[in-house]
C-alpha positions as CSV (number, residue, x, y, z in Angstrom):
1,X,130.1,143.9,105.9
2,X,130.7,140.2,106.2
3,X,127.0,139.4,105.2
4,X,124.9,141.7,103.0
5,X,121.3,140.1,102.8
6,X,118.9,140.6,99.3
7,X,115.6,139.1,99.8
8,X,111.8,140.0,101.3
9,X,110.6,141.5,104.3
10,X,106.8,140.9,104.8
11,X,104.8,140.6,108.5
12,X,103.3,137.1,108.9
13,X,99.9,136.3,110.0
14,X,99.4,132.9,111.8
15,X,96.6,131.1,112.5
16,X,95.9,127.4,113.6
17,X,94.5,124.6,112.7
18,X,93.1,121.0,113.3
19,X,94.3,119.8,109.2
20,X,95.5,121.5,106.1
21,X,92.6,122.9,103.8
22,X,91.7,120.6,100.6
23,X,90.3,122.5,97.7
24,X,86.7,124.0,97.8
25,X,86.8,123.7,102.2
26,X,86.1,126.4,104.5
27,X,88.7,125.9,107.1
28,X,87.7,126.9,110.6
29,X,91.3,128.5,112.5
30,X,92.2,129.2,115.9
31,X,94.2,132.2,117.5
32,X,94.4,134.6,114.0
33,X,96.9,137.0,114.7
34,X,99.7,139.2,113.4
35,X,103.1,138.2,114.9
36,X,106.9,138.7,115.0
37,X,107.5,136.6,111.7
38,X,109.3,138.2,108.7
39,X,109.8,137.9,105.3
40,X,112.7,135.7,104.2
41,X,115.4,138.4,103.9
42,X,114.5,140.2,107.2
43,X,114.6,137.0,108.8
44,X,118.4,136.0,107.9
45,X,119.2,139.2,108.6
46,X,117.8,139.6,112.2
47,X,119.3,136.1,112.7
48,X,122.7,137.2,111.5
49,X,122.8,140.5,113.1
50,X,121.9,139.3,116.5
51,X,124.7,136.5,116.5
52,X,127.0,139.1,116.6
53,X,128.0,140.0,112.1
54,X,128.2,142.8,110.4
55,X,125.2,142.3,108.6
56,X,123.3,144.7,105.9
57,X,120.0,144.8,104.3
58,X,119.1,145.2,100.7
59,X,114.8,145.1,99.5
60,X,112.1,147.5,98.8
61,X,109.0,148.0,101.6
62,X,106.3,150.3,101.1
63,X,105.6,153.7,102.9
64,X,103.9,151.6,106.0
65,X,103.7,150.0,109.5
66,X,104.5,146.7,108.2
67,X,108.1,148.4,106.8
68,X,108.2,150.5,109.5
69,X,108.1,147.2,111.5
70,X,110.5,145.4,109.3
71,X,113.3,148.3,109.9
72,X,113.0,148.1,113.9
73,X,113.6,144.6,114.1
74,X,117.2,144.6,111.3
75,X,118.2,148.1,113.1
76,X,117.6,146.9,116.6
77,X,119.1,143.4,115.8
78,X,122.3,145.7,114.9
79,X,121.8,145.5,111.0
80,X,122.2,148.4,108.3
81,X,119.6,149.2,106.7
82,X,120.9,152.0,104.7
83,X,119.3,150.2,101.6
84,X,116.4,149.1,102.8
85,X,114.3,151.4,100.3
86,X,111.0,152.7,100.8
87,X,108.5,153.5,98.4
88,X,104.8,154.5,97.7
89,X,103.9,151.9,94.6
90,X,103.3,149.3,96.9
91,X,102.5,148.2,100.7
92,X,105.0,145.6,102.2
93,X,103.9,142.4,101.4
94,X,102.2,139.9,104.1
95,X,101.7,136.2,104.6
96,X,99.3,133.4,106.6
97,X,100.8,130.8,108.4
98,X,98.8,127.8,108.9
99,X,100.3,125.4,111.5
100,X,98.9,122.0,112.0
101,X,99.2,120.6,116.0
102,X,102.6,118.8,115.2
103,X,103.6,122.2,114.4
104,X,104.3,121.7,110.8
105,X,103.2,124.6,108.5
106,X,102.2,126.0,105.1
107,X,103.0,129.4,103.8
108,X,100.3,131.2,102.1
109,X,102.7,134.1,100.7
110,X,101.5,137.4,99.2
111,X,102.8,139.6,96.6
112,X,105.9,141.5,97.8
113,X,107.0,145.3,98.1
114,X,110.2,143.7,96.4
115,X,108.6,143.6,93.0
116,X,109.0,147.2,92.6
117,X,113.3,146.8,93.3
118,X,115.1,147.3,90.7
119,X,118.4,145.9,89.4
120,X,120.1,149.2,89.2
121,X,119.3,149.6,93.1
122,X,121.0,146.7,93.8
123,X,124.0,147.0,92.1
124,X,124.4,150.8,93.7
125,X,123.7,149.7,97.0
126,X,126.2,146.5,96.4
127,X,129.1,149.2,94.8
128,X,128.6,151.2,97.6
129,X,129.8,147.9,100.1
130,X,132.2,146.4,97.4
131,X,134.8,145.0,100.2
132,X,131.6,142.7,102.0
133,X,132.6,138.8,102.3
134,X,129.3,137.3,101.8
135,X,126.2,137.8,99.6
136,X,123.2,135.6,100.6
137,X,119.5,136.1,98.3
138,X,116.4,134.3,97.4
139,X,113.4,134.2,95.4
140,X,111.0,136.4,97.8
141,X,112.2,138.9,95.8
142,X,112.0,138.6,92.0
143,X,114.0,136.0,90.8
144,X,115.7,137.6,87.6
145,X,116.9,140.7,90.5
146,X,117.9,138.3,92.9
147,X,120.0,136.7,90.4
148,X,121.6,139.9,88.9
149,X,122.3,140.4,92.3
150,X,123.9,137.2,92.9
151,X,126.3,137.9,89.9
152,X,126.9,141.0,90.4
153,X,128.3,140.3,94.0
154,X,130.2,137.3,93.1
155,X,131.8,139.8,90.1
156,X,132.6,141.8,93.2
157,X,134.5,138.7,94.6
158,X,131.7,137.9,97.3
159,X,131.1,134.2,98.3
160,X,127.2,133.9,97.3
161,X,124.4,132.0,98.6
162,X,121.0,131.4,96.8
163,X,117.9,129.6,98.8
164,X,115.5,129.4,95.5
165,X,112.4,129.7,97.7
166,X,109.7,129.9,96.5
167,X,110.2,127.5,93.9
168,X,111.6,129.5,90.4
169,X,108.5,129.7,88.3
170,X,111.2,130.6,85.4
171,X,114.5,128.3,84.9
172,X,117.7,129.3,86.4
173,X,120.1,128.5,83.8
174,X,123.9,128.1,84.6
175,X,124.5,128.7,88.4
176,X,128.2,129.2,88.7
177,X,128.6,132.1,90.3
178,X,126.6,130.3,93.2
179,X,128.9,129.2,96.2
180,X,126.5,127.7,98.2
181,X,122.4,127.1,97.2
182,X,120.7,126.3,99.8
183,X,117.5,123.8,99.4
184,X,115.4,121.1,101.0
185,X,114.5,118.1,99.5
186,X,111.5,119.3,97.9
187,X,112.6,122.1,96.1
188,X,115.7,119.9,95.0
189,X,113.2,117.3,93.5
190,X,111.3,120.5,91.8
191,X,114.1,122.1,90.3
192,X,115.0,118.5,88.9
193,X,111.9,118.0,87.1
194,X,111.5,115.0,89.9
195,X,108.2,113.7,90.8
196,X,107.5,113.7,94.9
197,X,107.7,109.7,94.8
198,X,111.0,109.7,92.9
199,X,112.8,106.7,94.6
200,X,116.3,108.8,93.9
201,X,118.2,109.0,96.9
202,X,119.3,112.5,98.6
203,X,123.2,112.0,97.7
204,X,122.3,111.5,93.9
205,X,119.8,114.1,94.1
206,X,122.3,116.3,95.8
207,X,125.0,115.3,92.7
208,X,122.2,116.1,90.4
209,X,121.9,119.1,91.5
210,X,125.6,120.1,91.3
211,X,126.0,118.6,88.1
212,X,123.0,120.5,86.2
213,X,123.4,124.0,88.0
214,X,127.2,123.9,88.4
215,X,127.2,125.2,91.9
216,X,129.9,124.9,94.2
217,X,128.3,123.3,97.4
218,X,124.6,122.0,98.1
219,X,123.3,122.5,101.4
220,X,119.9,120.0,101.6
221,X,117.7,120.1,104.5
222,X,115.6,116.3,104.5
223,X,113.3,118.0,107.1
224,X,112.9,115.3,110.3
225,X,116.0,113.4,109.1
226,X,118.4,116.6,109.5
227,X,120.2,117.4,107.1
228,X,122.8,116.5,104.0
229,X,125.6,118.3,101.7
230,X,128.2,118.1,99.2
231,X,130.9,120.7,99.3
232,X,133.1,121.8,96.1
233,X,135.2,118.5,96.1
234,X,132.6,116.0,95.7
235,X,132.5,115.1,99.4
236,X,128.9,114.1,100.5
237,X,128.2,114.0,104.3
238,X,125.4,114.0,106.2
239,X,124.1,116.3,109.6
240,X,122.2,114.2,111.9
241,X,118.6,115.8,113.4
242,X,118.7,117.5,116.6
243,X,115.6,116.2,119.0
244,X,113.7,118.5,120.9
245,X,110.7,117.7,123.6
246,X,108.5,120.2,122.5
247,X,108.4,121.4,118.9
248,X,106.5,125.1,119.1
249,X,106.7,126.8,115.1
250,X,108.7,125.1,112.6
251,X,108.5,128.2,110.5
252,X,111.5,130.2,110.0
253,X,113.4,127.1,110.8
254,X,114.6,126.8,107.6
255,X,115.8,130.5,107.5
256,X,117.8,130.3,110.8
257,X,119.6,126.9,109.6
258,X,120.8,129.4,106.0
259,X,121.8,132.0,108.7
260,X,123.6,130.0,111.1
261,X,125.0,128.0,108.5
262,X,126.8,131.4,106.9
263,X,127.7,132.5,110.3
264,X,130.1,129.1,110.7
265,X,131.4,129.7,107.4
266,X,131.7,133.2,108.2
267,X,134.0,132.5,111.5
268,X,136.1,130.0,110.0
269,X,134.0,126.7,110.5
270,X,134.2,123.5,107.8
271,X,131.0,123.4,105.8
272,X,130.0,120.1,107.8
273,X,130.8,122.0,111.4
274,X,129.4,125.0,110.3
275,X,125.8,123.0,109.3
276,X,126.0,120.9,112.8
277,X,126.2,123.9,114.7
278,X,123.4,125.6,112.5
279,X,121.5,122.3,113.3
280,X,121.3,123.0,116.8
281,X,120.7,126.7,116.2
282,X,117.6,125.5,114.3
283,X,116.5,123.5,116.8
284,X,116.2,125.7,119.8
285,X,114.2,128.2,117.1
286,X,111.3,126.0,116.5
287,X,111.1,125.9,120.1
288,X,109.7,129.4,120.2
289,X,106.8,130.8,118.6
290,X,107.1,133.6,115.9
291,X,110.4,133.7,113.5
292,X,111.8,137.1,115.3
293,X,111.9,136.2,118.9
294,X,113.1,132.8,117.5
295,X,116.7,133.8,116.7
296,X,118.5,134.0,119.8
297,X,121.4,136.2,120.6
298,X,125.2,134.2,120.8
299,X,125.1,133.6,124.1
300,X,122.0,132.1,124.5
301,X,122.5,129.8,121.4
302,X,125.5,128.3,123.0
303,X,123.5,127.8,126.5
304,X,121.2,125.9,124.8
305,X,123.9,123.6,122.7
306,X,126.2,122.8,126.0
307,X,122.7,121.6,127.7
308,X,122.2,119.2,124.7
């Protein structure tokens, strides 16, 4: 394989609305409904398959429509899902969406199917696809398996990338075997210990980061202001933001930038080309509603660059 994907799939529920909630309100919503929008590791996965890798999935779903659901869309986006196991201790998790009329969102993210994986799974499903380049997880599923499984695969002589989303409620220690971790500026402020207001800037908090988990590169998205890095020589560089007229569903974005961003490294690209391309990527995706139908094929991704 050249990616092999460990994270969540759950079905997302969206609904909007005029403000986020405060604690204690009823929130009235509009247009409550069940949509294409997966979990985090069915997301990088379609996105990957359907750009045209070899891409395969590893997580736990129950014995249900919602997994039923999640298989169709990796299979018919090309992906193997030989290890997508199924069980009967748990339904596949779901989520609520809430997204404010500039199209910015909150995730209200249930329990997931992936609680019930298993370390030993993992590791059988990543022996039995030893010779795979890449290994990209995440905290949708539990964070002591995704981790296992992120050293594992790097013992296997995988490049590995780690989103820590949602936020680690445990610490992550030593990092090393991480090639790439993948964060916003947020979650880089949380796992520092920083408070929201911190005046640090994104390259220090980007060399913080480095320094206290020992990862090769960081990969930072600063939401409307694009995006930043610094690779495994200390090089710091910034991505500039891609406009759009009409911003539809930012969710997902996030997930699409990860996956485009491996695909460029996949093919060959320099960290910094690989995240400019996965810019634009990003940007056509939050100009579609729903995370599934946002990640185009190849072909359409690069219409919609050469009409930037």
């Amino acid at each position: 394989m050249d990616v092999i994907v460990l994270n969540s799939h759950g079905v997302g529920q969206y609904a909007y609305c005029d403000h986020m909630p405060v604690w204690g309100e009823t929130l009235p919503v509009k247009n409550w409904h069940v949509a294409e929008d997966g979990g985090k590791g069915s997301n990088v996965t379609v996105a990957l398959g359907r750009l045209g890798l070899k891409v395969a999935y590893i997580g736990k779903v129950g014995n249900d429509p919602w997994g039923d659901l999640g298989n169709k869309w990796m299979t018919d986006a090309g992906a193997d899902t030989t290890y997508l196991y199924r069980t009967d201790e748990v339904s596949t998790g779901t989520g609520l969406i809430l997204i404010g009329p500039d199209g910015r969102n909150t995730v209200i993210d249930g329990d997931s199917s992936s609680v019930k994986l298993t370390v030993e799974e993992v590791e059988a499903a990543l022996d039995d696809m030893a010779d795979s380049d890449y290994f990209v997880t995440g905290f949708e599923v539990p964070q002591r398996v995704s981790q296992a499984g992120a050293r594992y695969a790097k013992k296997l002589g995988m490049t590995v990338a780690l989103n820590p989303s949602p936020l680690p409620e445990e610490p992550m220690g030593c990092l090393d075997y991480v090639d790439y971790i993948f964060i916003n500026e947020v979650e880089g402020r949380y796992i520092e210990g920083l408070a929201e207001d911190d005046p640090l800037d994104a390259e220090s908090l980007a060399r913080k980061v480095k320094e206290t988990y020992g990862v090769g590169n960081v990969v930072m998205t600063l939401g409307g202001d694009g995006a930043c890095a610094l690779d495994a020589d200390g090089m710091f560089f910034t991505v500039a933001p891609v406009r759009v007229e009409k911003v539809v569903n930012t969710a997902g974005a996030g997930d699409g930038f990860m996956a485009a961003t491996v695909y460029g490294l996949v093919r060959g690209k320099s960290l910094k080309d690989a995240m400019e391309w996965a810019s634009k990527y990003a940007a056509l995706s939050v100009t579609i509603d729903g995370t599934i139908p946002a990640y185009r094929p190849l072909d359409e991704v690069e219409a919609f660059i050469a009409s930037l």
